[in-house]
VOBA-1610 file (N, C-alpha, C; in pm, whole numbers, padded with zeros to 5 digits, always signed):
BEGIN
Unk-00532+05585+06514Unk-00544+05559+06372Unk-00626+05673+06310Unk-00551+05763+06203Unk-00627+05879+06149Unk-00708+05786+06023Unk-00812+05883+05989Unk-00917+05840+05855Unk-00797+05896+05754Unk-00815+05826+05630Unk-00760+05840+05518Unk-00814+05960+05464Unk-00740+06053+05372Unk-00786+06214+05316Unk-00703+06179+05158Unk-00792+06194+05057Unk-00719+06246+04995Unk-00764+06300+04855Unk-00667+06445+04856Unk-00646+06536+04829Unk-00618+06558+04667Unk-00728+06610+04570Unk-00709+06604+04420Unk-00651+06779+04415Unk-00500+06742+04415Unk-00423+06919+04360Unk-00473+06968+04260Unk-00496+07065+04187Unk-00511+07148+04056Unk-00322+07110+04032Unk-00391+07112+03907Unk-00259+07082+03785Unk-00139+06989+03864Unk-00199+06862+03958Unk-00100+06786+03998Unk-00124+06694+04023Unk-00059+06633+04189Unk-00102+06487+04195Unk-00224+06478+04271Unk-00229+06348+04317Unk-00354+06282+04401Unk-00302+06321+04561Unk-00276+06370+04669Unk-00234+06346+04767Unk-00261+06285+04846Unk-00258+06188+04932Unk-00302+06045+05035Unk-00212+06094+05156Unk-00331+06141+05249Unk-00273+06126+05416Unk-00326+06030+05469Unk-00275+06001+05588Unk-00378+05930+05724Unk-00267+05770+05719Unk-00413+05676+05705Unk-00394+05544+05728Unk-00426+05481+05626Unk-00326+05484+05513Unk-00355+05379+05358Unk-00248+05236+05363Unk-00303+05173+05276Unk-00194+05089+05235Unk-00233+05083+05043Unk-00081+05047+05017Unk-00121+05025+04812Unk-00047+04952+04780Unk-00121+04888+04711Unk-00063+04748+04663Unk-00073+04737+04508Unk+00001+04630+04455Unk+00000+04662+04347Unk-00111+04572+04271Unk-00075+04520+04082Unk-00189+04466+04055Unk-00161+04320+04097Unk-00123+04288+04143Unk-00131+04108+04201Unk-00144+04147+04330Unk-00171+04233+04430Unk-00196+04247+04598Unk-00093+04277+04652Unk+00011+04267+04586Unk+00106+04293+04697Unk+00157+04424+04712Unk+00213+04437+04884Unk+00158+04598+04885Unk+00304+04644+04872Unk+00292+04767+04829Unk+00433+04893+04839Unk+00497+04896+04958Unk+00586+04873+04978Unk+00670+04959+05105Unk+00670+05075+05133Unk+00611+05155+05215Unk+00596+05302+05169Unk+00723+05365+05311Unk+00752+05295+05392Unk+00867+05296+05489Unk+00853+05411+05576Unk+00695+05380+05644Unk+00632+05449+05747Unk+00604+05582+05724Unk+00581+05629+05585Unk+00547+05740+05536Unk+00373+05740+05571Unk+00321+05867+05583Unk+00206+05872+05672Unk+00125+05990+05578Unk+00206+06046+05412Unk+00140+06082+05328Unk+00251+06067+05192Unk+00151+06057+05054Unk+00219+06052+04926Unk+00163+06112+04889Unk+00224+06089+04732Unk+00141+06178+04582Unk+00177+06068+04503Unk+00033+06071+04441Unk+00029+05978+04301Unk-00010+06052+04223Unk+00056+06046+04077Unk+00075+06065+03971Unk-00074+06101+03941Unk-00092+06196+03832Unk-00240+06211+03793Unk-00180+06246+03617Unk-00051+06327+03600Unk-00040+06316+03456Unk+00026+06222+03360Unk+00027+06076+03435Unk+00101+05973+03337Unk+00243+05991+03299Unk+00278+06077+03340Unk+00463+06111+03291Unk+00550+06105+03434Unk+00536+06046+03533Unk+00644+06019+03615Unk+00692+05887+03598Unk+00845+05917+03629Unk+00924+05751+03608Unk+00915+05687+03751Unk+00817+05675+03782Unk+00814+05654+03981Unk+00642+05634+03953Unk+00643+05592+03815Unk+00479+05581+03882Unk+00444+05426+03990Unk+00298+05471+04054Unk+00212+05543+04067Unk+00240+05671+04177Unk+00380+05693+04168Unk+00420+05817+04256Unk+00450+05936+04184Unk+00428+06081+04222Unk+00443+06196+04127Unk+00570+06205+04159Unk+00629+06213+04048Unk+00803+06273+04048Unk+00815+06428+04032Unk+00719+06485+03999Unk+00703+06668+03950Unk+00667+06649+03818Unk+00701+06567+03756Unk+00674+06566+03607Unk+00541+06644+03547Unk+00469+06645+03631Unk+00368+06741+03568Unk+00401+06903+03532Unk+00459+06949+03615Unk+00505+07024+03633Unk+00606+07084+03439Unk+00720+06992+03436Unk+00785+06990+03316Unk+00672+06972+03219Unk+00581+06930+03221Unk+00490+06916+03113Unk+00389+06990+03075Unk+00383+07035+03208Unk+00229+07131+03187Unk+00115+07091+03187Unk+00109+07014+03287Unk-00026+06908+03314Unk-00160+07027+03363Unk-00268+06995+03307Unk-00374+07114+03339Unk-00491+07032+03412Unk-00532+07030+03538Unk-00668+06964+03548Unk-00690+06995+03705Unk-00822+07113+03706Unk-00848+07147+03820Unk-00967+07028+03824Unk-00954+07048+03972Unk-01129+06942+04021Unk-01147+07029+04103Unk-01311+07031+04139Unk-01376+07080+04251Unk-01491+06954+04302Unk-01499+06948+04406Unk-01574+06869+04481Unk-01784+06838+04407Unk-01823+06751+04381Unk-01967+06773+04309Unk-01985+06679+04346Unk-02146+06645+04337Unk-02212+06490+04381Unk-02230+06425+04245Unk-02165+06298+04279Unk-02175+06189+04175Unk-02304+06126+04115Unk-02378+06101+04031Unk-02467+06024+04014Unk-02453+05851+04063Unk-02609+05866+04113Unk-02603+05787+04198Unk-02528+05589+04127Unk-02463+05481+04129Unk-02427+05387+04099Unk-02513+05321+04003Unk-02482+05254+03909Unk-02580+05154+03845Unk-02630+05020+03900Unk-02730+05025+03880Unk-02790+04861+03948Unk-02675+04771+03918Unk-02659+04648+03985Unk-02570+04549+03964Unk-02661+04445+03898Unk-02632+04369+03781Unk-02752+04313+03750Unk-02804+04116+03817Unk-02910+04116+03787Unk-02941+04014+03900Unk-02902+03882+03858Unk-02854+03803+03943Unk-02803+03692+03937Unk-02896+03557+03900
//
């Protein structure tokens, strides 16, 4: 069983290797039919979402990331 990786492209999708599963918004999961990496959509214009169709691409989707440390979480407040 590999660790899950995944991969924010410049001007594209999300890429997901390893060992995922995705489900949708009621739990139930995708068939992904033993595929062992995807791409999800990052510019809102594929007809396959949450999968990238290229559509960014036709559109001209712009958004590099580079790796930075997050600030740290907000307290959860007390019960």
């Amino acid at each position: 069983m590999s660790d899950t990786t995944i991969v924010c492209t410049n001007n594209g999708p999300l890429r997901v290797s390893g060992n995922f599963v995705i489900k949708d918004a009621q739990g139930k999961d995708f068939d992904l039919s033993g595929r062992e990496a995807i791409s999800l959509c990052r510019c809102g214009n594929s007809n396959n979402k949450p999968f990238c169709d290229g559509s960014h691409n036709r559109v001209g989707f712009q958004s590099e990331v580079e790796a930075r440390t997050l600030p740290p979480p907000a307290p959860k407040p007390a019960v």
